[in-house]
Backbone as JSON Lines, residues from 0, in Angstrom:
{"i":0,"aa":"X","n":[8.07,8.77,0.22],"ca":[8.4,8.87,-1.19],"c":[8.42,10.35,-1.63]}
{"i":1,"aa":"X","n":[7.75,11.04,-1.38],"ca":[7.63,12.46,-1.27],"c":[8.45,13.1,-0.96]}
{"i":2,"aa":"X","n":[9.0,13.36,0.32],"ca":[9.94,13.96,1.05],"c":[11.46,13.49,0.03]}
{"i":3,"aa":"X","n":[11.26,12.21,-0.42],"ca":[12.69,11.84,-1.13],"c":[12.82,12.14,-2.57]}
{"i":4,"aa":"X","n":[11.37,12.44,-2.72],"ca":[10.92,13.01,-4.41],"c":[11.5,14.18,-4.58]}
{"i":5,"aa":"X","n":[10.95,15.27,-3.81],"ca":[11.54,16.26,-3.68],"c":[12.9,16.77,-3.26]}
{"i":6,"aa":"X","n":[13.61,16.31,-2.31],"ca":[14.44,16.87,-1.3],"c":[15.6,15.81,-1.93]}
{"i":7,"aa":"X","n":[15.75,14.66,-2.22],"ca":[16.96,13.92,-2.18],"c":[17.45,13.38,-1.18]}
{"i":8,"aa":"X","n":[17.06,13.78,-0.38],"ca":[17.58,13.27,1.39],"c":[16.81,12.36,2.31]}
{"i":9,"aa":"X","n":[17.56,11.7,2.4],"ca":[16.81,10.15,3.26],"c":[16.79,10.6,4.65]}
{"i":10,"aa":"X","n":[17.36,11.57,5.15],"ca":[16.98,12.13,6.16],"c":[15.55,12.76,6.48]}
{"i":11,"aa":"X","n":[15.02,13.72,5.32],"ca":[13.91,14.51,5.02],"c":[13.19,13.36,4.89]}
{"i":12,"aa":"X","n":[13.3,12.16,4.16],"ca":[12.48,11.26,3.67],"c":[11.63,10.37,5.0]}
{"i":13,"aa":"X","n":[12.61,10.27,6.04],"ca":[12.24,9.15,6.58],"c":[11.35,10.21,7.64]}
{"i":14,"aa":"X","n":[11.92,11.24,8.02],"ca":[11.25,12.26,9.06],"c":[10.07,12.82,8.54]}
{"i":15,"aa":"X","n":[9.83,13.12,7.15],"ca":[8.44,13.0,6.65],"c":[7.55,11.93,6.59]}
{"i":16,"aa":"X","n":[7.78,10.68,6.74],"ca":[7.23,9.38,6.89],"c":[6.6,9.64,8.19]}
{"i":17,"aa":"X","n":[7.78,9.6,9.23],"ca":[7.29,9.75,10.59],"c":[6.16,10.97,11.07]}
{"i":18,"aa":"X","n":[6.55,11.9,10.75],"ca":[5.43,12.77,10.77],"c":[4.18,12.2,10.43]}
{"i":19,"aa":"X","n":[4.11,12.17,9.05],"ca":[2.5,11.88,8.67],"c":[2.04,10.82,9.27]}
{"i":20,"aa":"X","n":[2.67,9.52,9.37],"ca":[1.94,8.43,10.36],"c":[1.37,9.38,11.43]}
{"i":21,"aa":"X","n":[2.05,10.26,12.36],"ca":[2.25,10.5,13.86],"c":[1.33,11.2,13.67]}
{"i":22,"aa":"X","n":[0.82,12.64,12.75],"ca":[-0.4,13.21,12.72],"c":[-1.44,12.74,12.36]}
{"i":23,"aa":"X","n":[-1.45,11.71,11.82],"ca":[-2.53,11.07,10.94],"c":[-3.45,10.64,12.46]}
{"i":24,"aa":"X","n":[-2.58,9.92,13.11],"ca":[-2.55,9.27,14.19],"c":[-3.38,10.21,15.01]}
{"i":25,"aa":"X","n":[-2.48,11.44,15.34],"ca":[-3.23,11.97,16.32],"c":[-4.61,12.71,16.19]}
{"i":26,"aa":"X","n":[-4.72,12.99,14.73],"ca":[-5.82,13.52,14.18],"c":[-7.21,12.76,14.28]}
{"i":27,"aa":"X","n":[-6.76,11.12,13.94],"ca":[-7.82,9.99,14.43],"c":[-7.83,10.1,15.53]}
{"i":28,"aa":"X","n":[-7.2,10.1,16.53],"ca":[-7.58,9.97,18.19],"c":[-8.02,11.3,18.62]}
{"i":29,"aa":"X","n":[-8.0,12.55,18.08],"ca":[-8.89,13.37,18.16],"c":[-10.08,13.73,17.5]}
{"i":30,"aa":"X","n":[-10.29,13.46,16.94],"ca":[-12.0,13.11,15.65],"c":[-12.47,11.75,16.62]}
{"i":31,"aa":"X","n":[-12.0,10.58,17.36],"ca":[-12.96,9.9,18.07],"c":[-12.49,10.0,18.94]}
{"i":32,"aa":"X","n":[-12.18,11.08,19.95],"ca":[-12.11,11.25,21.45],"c":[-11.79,10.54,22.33]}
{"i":33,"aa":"X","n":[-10.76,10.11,21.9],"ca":[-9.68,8.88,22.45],"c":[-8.55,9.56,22.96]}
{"i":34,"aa":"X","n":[-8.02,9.61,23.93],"ca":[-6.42,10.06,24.34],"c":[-5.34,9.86,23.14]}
{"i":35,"aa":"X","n":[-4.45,10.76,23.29],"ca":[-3.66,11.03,21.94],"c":[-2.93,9.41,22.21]}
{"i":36,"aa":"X","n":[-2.22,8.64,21.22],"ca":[-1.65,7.7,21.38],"c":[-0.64,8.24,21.66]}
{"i":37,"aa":"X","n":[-0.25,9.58,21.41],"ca":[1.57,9.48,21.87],"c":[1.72,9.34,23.5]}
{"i":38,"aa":"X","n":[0.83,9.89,24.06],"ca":[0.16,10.06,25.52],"c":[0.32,8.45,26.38]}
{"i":39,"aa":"X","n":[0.47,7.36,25.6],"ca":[0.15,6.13,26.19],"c":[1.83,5.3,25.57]}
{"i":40,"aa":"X","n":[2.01,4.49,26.42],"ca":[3.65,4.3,26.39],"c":[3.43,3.05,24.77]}
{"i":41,"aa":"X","n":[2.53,3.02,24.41],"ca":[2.66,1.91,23.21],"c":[3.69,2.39,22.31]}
{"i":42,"aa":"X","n":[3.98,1.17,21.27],"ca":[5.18,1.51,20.01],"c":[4.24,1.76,18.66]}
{"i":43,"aa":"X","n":[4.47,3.19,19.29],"ca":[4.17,3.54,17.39],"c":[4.5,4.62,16.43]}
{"i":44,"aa":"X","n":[5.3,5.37,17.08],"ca":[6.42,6.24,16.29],"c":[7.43,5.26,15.88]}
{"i":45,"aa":"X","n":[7.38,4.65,16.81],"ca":[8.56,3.35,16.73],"c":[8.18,2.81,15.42]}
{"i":46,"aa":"X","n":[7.03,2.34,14.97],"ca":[6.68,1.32,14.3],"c":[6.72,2.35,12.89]}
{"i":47,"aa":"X","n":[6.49,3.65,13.41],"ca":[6.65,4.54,11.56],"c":[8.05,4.69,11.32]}
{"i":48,"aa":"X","n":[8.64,4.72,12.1],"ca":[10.11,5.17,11.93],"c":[10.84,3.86,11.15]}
{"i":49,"aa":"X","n":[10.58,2.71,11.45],"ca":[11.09,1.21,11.14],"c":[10.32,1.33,9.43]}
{"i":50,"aa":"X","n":[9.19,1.47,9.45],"ca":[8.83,1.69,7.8],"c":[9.53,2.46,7.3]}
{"i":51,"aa":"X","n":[9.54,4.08,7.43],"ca":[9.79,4.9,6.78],"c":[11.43,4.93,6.46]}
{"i":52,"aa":"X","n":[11.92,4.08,7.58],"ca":[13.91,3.95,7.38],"c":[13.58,3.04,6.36]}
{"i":53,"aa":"X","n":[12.88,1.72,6.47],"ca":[13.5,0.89,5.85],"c":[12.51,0.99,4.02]}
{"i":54,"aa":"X","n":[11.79,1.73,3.79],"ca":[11.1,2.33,2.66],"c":[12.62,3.07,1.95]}
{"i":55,"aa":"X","n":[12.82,4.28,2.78],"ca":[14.01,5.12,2.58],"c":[15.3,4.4,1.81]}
{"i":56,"aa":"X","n":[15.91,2.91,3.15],"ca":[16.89,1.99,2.58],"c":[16.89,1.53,1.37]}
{"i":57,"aa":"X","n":[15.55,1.06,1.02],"ca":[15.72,0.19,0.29],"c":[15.35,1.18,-1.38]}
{"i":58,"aa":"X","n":[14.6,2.22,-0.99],"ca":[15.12,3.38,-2.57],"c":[16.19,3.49,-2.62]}
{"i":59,"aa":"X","n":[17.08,3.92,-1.94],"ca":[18.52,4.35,-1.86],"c":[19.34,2.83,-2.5]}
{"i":60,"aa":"X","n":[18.58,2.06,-2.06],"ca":[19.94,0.69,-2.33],"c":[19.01,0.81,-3.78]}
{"i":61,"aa":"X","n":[18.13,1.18,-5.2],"ca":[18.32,0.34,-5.85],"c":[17.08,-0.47,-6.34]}
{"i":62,"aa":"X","n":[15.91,-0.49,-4.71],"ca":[15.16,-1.49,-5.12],"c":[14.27,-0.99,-5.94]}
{"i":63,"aa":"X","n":[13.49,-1.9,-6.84],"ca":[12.08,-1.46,-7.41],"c":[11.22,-0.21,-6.48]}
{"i":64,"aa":"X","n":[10.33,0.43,-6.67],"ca":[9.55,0.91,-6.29],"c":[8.58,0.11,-5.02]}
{"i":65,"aa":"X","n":[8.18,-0.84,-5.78],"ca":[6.8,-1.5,-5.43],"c":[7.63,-2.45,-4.03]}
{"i":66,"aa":"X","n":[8.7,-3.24,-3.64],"ca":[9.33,-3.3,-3.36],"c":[10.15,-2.7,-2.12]}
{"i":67,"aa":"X","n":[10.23,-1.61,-2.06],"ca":[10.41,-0.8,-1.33],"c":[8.92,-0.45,-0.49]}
{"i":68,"aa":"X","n":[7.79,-0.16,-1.15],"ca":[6.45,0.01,-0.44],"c":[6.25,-0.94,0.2]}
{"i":69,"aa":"X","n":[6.74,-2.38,-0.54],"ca":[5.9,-3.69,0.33],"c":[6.95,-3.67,1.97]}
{"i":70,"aa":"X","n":[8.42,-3.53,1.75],"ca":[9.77,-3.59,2.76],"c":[9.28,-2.49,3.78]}
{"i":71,"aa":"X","n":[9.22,-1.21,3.39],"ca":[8.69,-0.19,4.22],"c":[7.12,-0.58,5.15]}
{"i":72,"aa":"X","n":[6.13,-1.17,4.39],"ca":[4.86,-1.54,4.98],"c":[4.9,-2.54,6.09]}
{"i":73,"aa":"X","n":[5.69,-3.38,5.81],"ca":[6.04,-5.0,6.49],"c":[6.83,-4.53,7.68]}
{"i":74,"aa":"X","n":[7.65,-3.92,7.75],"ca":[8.64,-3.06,8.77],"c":[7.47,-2.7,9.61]}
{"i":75,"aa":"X","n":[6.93,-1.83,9.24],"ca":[6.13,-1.0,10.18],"c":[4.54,-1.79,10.93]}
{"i":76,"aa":"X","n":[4.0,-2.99,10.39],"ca":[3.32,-3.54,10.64],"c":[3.37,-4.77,11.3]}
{"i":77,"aa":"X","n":[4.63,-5.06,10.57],"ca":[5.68,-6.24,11.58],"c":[5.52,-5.31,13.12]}
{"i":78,"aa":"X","n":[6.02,-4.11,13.12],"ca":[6.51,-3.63,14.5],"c":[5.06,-3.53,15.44]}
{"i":79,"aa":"X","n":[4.3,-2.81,14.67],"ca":[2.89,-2.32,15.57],"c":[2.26,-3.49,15.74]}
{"i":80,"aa":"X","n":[2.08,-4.39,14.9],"ca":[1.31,-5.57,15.39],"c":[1.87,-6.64,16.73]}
{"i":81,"aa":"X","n":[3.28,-6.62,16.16],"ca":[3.82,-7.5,17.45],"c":[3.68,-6.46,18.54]}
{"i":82,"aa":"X","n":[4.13,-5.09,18.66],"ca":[3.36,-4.37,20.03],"c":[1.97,-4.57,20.48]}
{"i":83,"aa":"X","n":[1.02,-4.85,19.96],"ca":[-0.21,-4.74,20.08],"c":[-0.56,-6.51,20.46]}
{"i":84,"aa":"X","n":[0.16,-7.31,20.08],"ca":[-0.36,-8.44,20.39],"c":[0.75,-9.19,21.23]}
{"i":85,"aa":"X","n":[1.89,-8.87,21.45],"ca":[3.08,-9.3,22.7],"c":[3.01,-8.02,24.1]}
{"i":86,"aa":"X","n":[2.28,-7.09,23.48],"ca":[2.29,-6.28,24.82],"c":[3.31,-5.33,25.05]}
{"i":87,"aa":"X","n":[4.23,-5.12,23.77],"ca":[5.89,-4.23,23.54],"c":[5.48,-3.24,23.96]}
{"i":88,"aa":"X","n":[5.87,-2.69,25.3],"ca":[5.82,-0.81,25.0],"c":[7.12,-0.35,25.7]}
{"i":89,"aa":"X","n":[7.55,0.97,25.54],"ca":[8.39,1.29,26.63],"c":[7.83,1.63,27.69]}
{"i":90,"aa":"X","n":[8.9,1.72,28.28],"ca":[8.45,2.43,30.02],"c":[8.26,3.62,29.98]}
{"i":91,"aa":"X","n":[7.46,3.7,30.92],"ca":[6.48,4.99,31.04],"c":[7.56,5.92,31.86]}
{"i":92,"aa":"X","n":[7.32,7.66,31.88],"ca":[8.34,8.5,32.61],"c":[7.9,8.4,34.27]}
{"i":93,"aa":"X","n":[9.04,8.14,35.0],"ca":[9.39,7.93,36.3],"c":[10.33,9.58,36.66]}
{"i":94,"aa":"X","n":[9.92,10.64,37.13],"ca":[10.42,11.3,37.9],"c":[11.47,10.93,38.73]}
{"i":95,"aa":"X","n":[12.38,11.97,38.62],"ca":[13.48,12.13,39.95],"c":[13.52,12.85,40.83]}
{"i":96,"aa":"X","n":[13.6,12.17,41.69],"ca":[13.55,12.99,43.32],"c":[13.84,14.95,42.91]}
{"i":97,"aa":"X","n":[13.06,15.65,43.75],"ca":[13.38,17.22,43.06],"c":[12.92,17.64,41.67]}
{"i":98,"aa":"X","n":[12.4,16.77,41.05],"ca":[11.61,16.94,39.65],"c":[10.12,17.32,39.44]}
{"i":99,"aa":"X","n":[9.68,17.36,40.45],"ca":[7.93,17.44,40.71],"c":[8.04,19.1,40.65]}
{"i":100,"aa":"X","n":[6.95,19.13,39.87],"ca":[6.61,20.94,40.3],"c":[6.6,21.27,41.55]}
{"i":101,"aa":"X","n":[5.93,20.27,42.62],"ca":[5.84,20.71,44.05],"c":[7.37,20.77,44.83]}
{"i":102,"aa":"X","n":[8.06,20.03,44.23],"ca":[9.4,20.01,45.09],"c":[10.43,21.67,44.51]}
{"i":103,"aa":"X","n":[10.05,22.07,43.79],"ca":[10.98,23.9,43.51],"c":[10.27,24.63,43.89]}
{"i":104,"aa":"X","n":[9.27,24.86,44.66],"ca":[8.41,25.56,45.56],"c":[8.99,25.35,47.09]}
């Protein structure tokens, strides 16, 4: 709401969404000494990005305020919860042959 308060741009808007989830995030997993979550293949940039677009959409189309908070919240909790309880993540990075630090030595 911020980023769109100021700036006008649903671009700025939704990439400020994502941010603050993503630091918030990593700031908790560093205050309790937990591995960063971005570090672990789970969905959850995923899951800010789906709020913060569809928060973004639905100012832009028109909707109420309140409305838009509940569409943006549900998006993003819809997403992280079904990751967390179906097991959603992406795949983890797989190297290619010649990609290892040891193999350009």
């Amino acid at each position: 709401a911020k980023g769109l308060a100021i700036t006008g741009s649903p671009v700025v808007s939704a990439i400020t969404g994502v941010l603050t989830a993503t630091f918030g995030g990593i700031l908790r997993d560093l205050l309790a000494g937990e591995p960063s979550v971005l570090l672990r293949p789970e969905i959850y940039v995923t899951a800010a990005l789906a709020g913060a677009g569809l928060y973004t959409l639905g100012d832009l189309a028109g909707l109420p305020p309140l409305a838009s908070d509940l569409a943006g919240f549900a998006a993003a909790f819809l997403v992280r919860g079904g990751a967390l309880k179906f097991g959603w993540s992406f795949p983890s990075y797989k190297s290619r042959p010649g990609r290892r630090p040891e193999d350009i030595l």
